[in-house]
C-alpha positions in Angstrom: -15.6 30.8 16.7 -14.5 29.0 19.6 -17.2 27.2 21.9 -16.7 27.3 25.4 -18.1 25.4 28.7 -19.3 26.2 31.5 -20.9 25.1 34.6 -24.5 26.3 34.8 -25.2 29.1 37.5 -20.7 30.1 37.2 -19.0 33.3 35.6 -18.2 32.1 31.9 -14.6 32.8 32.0 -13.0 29.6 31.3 -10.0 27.9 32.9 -10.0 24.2 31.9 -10.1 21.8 28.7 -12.7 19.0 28.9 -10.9 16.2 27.1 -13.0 13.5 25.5 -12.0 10.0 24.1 -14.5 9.5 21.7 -13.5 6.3 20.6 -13.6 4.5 23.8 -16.0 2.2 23.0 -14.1 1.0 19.7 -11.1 0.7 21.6 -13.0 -1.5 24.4 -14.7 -3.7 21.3 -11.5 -4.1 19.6 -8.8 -4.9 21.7 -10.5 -5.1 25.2 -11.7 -3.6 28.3 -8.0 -3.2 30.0 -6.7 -1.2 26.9 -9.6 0.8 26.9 -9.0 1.4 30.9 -5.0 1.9 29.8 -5.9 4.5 27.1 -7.3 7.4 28.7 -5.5 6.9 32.1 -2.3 7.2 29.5 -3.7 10.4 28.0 -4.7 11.8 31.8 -0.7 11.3 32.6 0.9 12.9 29.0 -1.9 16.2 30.3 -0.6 15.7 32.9 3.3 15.9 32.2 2.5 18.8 30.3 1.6 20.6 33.3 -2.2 20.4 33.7 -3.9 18.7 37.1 -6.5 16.4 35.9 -9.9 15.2 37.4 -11.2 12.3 35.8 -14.8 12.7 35.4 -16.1 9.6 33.7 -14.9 6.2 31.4 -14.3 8.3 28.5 -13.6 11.8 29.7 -11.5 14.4 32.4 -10.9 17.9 32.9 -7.3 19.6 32.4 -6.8 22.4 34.0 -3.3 23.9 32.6 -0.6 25.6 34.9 -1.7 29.7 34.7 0.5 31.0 32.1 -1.0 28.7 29.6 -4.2 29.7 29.7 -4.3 33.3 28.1 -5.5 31.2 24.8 -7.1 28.0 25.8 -8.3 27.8 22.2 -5.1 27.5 21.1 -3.7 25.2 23.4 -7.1 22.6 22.7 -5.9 22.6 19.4 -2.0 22.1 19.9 -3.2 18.9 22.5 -5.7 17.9 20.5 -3.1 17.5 17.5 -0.2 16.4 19.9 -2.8 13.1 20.5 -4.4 12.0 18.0 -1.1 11.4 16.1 0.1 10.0 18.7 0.0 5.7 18.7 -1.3 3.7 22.1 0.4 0.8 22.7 -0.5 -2.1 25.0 1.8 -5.4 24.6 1.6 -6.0 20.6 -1.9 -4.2 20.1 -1.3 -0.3 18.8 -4.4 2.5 18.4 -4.9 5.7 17.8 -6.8 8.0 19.5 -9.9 10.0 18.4 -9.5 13.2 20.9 -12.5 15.8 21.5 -11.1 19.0 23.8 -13.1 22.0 24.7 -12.9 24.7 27.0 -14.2 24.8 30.0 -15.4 26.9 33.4 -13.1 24.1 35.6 -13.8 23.7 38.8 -11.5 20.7 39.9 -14.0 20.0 43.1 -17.3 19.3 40.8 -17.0 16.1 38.7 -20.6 16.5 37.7 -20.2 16.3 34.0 -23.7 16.6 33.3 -23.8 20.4 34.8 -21.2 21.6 31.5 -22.8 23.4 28.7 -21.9 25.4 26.0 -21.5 29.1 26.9 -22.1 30.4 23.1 -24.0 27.3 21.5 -23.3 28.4 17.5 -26.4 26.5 16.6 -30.1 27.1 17.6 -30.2 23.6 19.6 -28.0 23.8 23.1 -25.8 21.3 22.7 -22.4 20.5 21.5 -22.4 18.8 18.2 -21.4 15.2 19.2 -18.1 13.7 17.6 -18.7 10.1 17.9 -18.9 7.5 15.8 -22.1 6.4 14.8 -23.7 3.0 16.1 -22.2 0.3 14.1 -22.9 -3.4 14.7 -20.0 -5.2 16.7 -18.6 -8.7 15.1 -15.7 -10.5 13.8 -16.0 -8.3 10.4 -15.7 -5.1 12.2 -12.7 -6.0 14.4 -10.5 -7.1 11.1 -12.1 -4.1 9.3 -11.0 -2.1 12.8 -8.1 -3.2 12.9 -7.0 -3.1 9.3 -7.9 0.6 9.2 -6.0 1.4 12.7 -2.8 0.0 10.6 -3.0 2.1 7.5 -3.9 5.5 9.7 -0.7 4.4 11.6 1.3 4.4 8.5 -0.1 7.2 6.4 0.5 9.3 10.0 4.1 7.9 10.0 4.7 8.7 6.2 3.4 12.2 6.8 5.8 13.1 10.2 8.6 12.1 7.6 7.2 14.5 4.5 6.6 11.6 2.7 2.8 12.8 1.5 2.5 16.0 -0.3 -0.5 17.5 -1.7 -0.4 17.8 -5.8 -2.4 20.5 -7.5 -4.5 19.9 -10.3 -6.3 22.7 -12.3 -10.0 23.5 -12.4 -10.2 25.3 -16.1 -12.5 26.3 -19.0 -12.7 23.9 -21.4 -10.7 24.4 -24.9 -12.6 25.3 -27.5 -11.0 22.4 -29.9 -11.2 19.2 -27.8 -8.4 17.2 -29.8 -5.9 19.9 -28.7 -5.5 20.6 -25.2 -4.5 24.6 -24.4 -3.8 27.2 -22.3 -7.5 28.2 -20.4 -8.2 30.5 -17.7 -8.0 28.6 -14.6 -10.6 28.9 -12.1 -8.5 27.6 -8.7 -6.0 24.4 -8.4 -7.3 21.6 -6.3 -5.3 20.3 -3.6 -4.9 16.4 -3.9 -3.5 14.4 -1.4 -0.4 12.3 -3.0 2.2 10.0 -1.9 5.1 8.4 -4.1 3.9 4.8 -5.2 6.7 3.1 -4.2 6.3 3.8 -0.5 6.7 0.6 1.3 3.9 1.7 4.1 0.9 2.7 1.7 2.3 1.3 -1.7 -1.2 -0.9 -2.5 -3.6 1.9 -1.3 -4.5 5.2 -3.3 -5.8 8.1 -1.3 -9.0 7.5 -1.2 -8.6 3.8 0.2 -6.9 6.3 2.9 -9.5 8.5 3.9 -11.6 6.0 3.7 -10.1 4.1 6.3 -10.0 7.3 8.5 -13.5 8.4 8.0 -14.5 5.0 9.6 -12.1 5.4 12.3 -13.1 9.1 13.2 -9.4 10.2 12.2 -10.2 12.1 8.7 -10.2 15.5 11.1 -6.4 15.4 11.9 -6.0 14.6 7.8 -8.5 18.1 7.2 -6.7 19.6 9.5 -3.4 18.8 8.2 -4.4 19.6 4.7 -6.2 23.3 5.6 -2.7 24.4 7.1 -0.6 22.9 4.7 -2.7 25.0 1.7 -2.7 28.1 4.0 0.8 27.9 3.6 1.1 27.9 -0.1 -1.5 30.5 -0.3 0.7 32.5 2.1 3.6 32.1 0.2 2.4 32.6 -3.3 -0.2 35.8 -3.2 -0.6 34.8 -7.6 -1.8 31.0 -6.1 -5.9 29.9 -5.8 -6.4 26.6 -4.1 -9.4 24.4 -3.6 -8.9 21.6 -0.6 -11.3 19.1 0.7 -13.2 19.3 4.3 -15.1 16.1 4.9 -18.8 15.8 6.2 -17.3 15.7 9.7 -15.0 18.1 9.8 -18.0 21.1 9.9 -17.9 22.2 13.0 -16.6 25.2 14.6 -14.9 24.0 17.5 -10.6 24.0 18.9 -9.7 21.6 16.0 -10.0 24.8 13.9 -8.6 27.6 16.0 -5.6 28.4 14.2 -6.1 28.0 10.4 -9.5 30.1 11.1 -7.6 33.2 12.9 -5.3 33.0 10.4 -7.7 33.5 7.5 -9.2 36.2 9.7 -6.0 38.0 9.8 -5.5 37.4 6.2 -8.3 38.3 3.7 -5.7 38.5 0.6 -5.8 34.9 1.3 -9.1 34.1 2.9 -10.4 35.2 -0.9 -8.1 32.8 -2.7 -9.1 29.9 -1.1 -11.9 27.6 -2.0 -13.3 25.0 0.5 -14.4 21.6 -1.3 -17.2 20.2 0.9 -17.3 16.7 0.6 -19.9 13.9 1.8 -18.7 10.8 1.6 -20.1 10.3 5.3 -23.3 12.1 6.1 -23.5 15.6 7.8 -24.1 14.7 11.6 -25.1 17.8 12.4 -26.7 20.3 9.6 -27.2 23.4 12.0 -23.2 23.2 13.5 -22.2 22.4 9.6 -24.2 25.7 8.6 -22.5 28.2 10.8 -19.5 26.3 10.1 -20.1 27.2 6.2 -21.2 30.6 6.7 -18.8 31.6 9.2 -16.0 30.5 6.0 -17.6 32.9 3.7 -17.7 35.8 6.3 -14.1 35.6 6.6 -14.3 35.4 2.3 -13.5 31.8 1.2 -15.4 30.5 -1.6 -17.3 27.5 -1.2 -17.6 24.3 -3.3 -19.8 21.1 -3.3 -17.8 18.4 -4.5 -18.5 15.0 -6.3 -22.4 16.0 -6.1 -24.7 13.1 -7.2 -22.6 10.9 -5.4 -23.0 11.6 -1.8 -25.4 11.7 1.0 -28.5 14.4 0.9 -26.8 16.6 -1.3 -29.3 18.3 -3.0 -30.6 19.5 0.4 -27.5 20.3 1.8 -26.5 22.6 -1.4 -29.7 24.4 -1.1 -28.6 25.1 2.2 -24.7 26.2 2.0 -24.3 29.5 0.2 -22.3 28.2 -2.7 -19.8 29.4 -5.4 -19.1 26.0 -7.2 -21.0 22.9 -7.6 -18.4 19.9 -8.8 -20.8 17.3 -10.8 -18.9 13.6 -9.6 -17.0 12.0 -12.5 -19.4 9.1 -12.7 -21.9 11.0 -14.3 -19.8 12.5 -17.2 -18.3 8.9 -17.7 -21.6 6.9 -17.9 -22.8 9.3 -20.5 -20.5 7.8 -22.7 -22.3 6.4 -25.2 -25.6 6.6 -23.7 -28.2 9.2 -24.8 -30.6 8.6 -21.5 -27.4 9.5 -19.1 -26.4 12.5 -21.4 -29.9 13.6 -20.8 -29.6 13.1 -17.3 -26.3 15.0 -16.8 -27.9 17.8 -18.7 -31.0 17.9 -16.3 -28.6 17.9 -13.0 -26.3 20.7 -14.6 -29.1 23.1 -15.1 -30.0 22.2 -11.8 -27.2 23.2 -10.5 -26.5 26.1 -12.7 -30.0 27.5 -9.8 -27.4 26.6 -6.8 -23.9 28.2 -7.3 -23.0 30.4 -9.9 -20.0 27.9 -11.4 -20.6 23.8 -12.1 -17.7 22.0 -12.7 -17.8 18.6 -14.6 -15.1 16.3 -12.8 -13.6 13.2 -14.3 -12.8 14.8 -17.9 -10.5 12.3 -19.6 -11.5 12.1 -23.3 -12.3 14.3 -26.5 -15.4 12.6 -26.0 -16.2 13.9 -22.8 -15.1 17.5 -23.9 -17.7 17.0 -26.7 -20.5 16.1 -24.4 -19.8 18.8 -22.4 -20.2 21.8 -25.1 -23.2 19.5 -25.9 -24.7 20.8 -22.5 -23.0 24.0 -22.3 -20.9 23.4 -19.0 -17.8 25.5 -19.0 -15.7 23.9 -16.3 -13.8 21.1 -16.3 -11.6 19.2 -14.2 -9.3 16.0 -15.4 -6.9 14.4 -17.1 -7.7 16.1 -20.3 -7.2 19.5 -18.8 -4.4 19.1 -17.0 -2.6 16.2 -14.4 -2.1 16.7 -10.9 1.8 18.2 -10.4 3.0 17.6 -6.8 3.9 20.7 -5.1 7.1 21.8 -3.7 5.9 21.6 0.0 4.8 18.1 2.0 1.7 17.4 3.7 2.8 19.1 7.2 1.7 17.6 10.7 2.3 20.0 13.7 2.1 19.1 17.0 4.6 21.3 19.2 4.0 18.9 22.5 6.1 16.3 21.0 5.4 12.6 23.5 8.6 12.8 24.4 11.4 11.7 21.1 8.8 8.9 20.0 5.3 9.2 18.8 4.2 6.6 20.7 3.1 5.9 24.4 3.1 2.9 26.3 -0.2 2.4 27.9 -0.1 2.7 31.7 -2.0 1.0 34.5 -5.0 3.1 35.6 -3.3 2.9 39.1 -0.3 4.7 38.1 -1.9 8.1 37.0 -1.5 10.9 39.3 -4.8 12.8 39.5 -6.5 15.8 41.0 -8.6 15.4 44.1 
């Protein structure tokens, strides 16, 4: 489940965490080559006030090697850092950032800063590499930076709303359709899908809707710590509630099988009961980086017996090739497609076509976007049973918030003041 590093020609136990700021370069573009500097040597000194002596290895990245009664489950501890720092803000005079933080474990050997000697012990793809986490090339101009910037401010807030249970996740029901579309009734309900919600009257995020948020943290390379955050939070529920089927979104680049996932995975493992009730809504707003590391990732969910959904297909990036690829249990059509057939016989058509394509791909289509006896009609028109909307049923908020857990708190504020690279006490 977990990959591992190791130096090449070494015994494979590990003893280390290669930790990787993977949005150095953003950093550097946005706000300057000092703050960039500042950042990581700030991150070297919080490892390192948590213990771990650190050898700095390159611009971006160092090795942590943590004090010897923390290392019976380096897994685990990746995870815990890795969530302790990416919600954590950088700071430099009145500029603020947050991190996008890789961590891995690794065979450490504090003497050898050759970086380019580490590689993955149990590769979970056929190609031997890691799958990278970086942003994509983008092209670097005044557009970007306010784009950049804007998008570091509402991550900043939506992570400061959530610390104080101000977000919650609000279930909406996936459900045949009633048999008499001008009155709404009680249907068998496949699973309730997990919506990320916040009060509209929040003063941080009251002119942006949920998706205006991920959004913004897809761009930045944040939408992991929201996944993350989300996976727990409904393995909770499930948890407590053994009558309870959820659905909850993973984004594109959230498929890999690496420490961000360490914990919600084991306890799936450990939990079939729940494993079973729990449907994983694939999403691809952003393309799949890499298709072999999102695979296992897939595959290694249904061995543990989630069920697995394709969501708003026709809207995203290759997903016709990507659903003939995942082994899937539900295909969810996007809402677009049910609303342009409104009216218009060549769209019906079309939406007919796509759902007996789909019925070949997963066993369950769900139409998305159902609002109107209109759209219930077109739907018995083309035989598809599922439905998700407004008509069926509106999303009710839950009773527990969106929960962020990171037990290495930065000291009794969740931000750090960057720090001169001079200042950082490292390894030799």
């Amino acid at each position: 489940m977990n990959q591992a590093i190791a130096v090449k020609g070494e015994s494979p136990a590990a003893s280390g965490l290669l930790i990787t700021l993977y949005n150095r370069e953003h950093l550097l573009r946005a706000f300057g080559e000092d703050f960039a500097q500042a950042a990581i040597a700030t991150l070297q000194r919080q490892v390192h006030l948590w213990g771990a002596s650190v050898l700095a290895l390159n611009t971006d990245s160092f090795l942590a090697e943590p004090a010897p009664a923390e290392r019976h489950d380096l897994a685990a501890l990746a995870e815990r850092w890795q969530v302790a720092l990416t919600c954590t803000v950088l700071e430099w005079h009145s500029q603020r950032a947050l991190p996008v933080i890789g961590i891995r474990p690794v065979r450490s050997l504090m003497g050898d800063d050759r970086l380019d000697r580490l590689h993955p012990l149990h590769p979970l793809s056929a190609q031997d590499a890691w799958p990278s986490l970086r942003p994509p090339p983008i092209s670097y101009g005044w557009d970007w930076q306010l784009t950049y910037e804007r998008d570091m401010a509402i991550a900043e807030d939506f992570f400061a709303l959530a610390e104080q249970g101000q977000a919650a996740l609000a279930l909406q029901p996936i459900a045949r359709q009633p048999r008499d579309a001008q009155r709404p009734q009680r249907n068998p309900v496949l699973y309730h899908e997990a919506l990320l919600r916040w009060h509209p009257d929040n003063r941080r995020l009251k002119d942006l809707g949920p998706g205006q948020v991920v959004s913004a943290l897809e761009r930045l390379g944040l939408v992991r710590m929201l996944d993350h955050a989300v996976l727990t939070t409904v393995i909770d529920a499930l948890e407590r509630r053994p009558e309870l089927h959820l659905g909850c979104n993973l984004s594109a680049s959230s498929l890999v099988l690496d420490s961000w996932w360490s914990s919600p995975l084991q306890r799936l493992a450990q939990a079939p009961a729940v494993a079973s009730r729990l449907t994983v809504e694939l999403t691809e707003s952003t393309a799949v980086g890499d298709m072999e590391a999102a695979l296992a990732f897939t595959r290694h969910l249904k061995s543990l017996g989630c069920q697995l959904a394709l969501d708003d297909f026709g809207s995203g990036y290759g997903a016709l090739g990507f659903a003939m690829a995942v082994p899937l249990n539900v295909i969810k059509l996007d809402r677009s497609l049910l609303h342009g057939a409104r009216g218009n016989r060549s769209a019906m058509e079309q939406l007919q076509n796509l759902s007996r394509l789909c019925r070949t791909l997963a066993p369950k289509v769900v139409a998305e976007g159902v609002e109107t006896p209109q759209d219930m009609h077109n739907l018995r028109l083309i035989e598809l049973d599922w439905a998700q909307g407004f008509w069926i049923g509106r999303p009710l908020l839950g009773e527990q918030p969106l929960h962020l857990r990171w037990p290495e708190r930065i000291a009794s504020n969740p931000s750090m003041q960057l720090i001169p690279t001079d200042t950082v006490p490292l390894s030799t």
